[in-house]
C-alpha positions, 0 to 999 in steps of 0.5 A: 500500500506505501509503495502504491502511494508513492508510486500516485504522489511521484506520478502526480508530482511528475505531472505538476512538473511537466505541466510547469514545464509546459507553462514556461516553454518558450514559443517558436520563433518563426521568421519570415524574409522579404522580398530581394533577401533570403533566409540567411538575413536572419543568421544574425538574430538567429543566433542570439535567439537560439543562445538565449533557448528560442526554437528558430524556423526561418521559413524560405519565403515563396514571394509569388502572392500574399495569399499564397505565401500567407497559406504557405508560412500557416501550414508550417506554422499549424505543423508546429503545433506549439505557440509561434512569434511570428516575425516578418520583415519588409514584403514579409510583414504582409505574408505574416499578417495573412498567415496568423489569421485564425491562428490560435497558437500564434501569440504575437507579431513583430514587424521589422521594417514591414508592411502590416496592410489592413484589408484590400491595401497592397505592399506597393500602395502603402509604400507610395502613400508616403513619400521617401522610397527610392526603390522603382529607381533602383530596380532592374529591368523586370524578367519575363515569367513564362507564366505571365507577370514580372519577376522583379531584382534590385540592380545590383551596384544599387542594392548597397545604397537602396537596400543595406547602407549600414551594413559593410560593402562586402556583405551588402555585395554578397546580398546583391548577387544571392536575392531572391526576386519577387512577382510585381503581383505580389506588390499589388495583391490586396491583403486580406482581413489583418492578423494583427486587429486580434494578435499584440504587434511590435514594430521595429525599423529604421529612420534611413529605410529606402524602400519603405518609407519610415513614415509609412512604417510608423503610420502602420505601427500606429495603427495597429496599435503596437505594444512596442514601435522602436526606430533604429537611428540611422538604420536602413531597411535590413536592420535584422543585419545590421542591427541584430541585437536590437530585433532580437531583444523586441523579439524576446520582448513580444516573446515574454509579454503578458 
C-alpha cells in the first residue's frame, strides 16, 4: 500500500512538473524574409535567439502572392503545433499578417521594417502613400515569367545604397548577387482581413529605410496599435543585419509579454 502511494504522489508530482514545464516553454520563433533577401538575413538574430533557448524556423519565403505565401508560412506554422512569434520583415510583414489569421497558437507579431496592410491595401500602395522610397529607381529591368507577370531584382551596384547602407560593402555585395526576386503581383495583391486587429504587434525599423518609407512604417505601427514601435537611428531597411541585437531583444520582448 506505501509503495502504491508513492508510486500516485511521484506520478502526480511528475505531472505538476511537466505541466510547469509546459507553462514556461518558450514559443517558436518563426521568421519570415522579404522580398530581394533570403533566409540567411536572419543568421544574425538567429543566433542570439537560439543562445538565449528560442526554437528558430526561418521559413524560405515563396514571394509569388500574399495569399499564397500567407497559406504557405500557416501550414508550417499549424505543423508546429506549439505557440509561434511570428516575425516578418519588409514584403514579409504582409505574408505574416495573412498567415496568423485564425491562428490560435500564434501569440504575437513583430514587424521589422514591414508592411502590416489592413484589408484590400497592397505592399506597393502603402509604400507610395508616403513619400521617401527610392526603390522603382533602383530596380532592374523586370524578367519575363513564362507564366505571365514580372519577376522583379534590385540592380545590383544599387542594392548597397537602396537596400543595406549600414551594413559593410562586402556583405551588402554578397546580398546583391544571392536575392531572391519577387512577382510585381505580389506588390499589388490586396491583403486580406489583418492578423494583427486580434494578435499584440511590435514594430521595429529604421529612420534611413529606402524602400519603405519610415513614415509609412510608423503610420502602420500606429495603427495597429503596437505594444512596442522602436526606430533604429540611422538604420536602413535590413536592420535584422545590421542591427541584430536590437530585433532580437523586441523579439524576446513580444516573446515574454503578458
Amino acid at each position: 500500500m506505501k509503495n502504491l502511494l508513492a508510486a500516485l504522489a511521484m506520478s502526480a508530482a511528475s505531472l505538476v512538473a511537466a505541466d510547469a514545464s509546459a507553462q514556461t516553454a518558450k514559443p517558436t520563433v518563426v521568421l519570415v524574409h522579404g522580398a530581394f533577401a533570403d533566409a540567411s538575413s536572419w543568421n544574425g538574430v538567429i543566433r542570439i535567439l537560439e543562445k538565449d533557448g528560442y526554437p528558430v524556423v526561418a521559413v524560405a519565403n515563396p514571394l509569388r502572392g500574399v495569399a499564397s505565401d500567407g497559406a504557405y508560412v500557416s501550414g508550417i506554422v499549424s505543423s508546429l503545433g506549439k505557440p509561434v512569434v511570428l516575425v516578418g520583415h519588409s514584403y514579409g510583414g504582409s505574408v505574416i499578417t495573412e498567415a496568423a489569421r485564425g491562428q490560435s497558437s500564434v501569440k504575437a507579431l513583430v514587424y521589422v521594417s514591414a508592411f502590416a496592410p489592413a484589408e484590400g491595401e497592397t505592399a506597393a500602395g502603402l509604400s507610395g502613400q508616403f513619400p521617401g522610397s527610392t526603390l522603382g529607381q533602383a530596380l532592374a529591368p523586370p524578367v519575363k515569367l513564362a507564366t505571365g507577370g514580372n519577376d522583379l531584382y534590385i540592380l545590383q551596384d544599387r542594392f548597397h545604397q537602396q537596400f543595406a547602407a549600414d551594413v559593410p560593402k562586402a556583405d551588402a555585395v554578397l546580398m546583391a548577387a544571392t536575392q531572391r526576386p519577387i512577382t510585381e503581383a505580389a506588390l499589388n495583391e490586396k491583403s486580406g482581413s489583418p492578423a494583427w486587429t486580434s494578435i499584440p504587434s511590435w514594430f521595429v525599423y529604421g529612420d534611413q529605410d529606402r524602400n519603405i518609407p519610415p513614415k509609412a512604417l510608423g503610420f502602420m505601427a500606429e495603427r495597429a496599435k503596437s505594444r512596442k514601435a522602436e526606430v533604429v537611428p540611422g538604420g536602413s531597411h535590413v536592420v535584422m543585419v545590421s542591427h541584430p541585437d536590437t530585433v532580437a531583444r523586441l523579439i524576446e520582448r513580444a516573446a515574454t509579454a503578458k
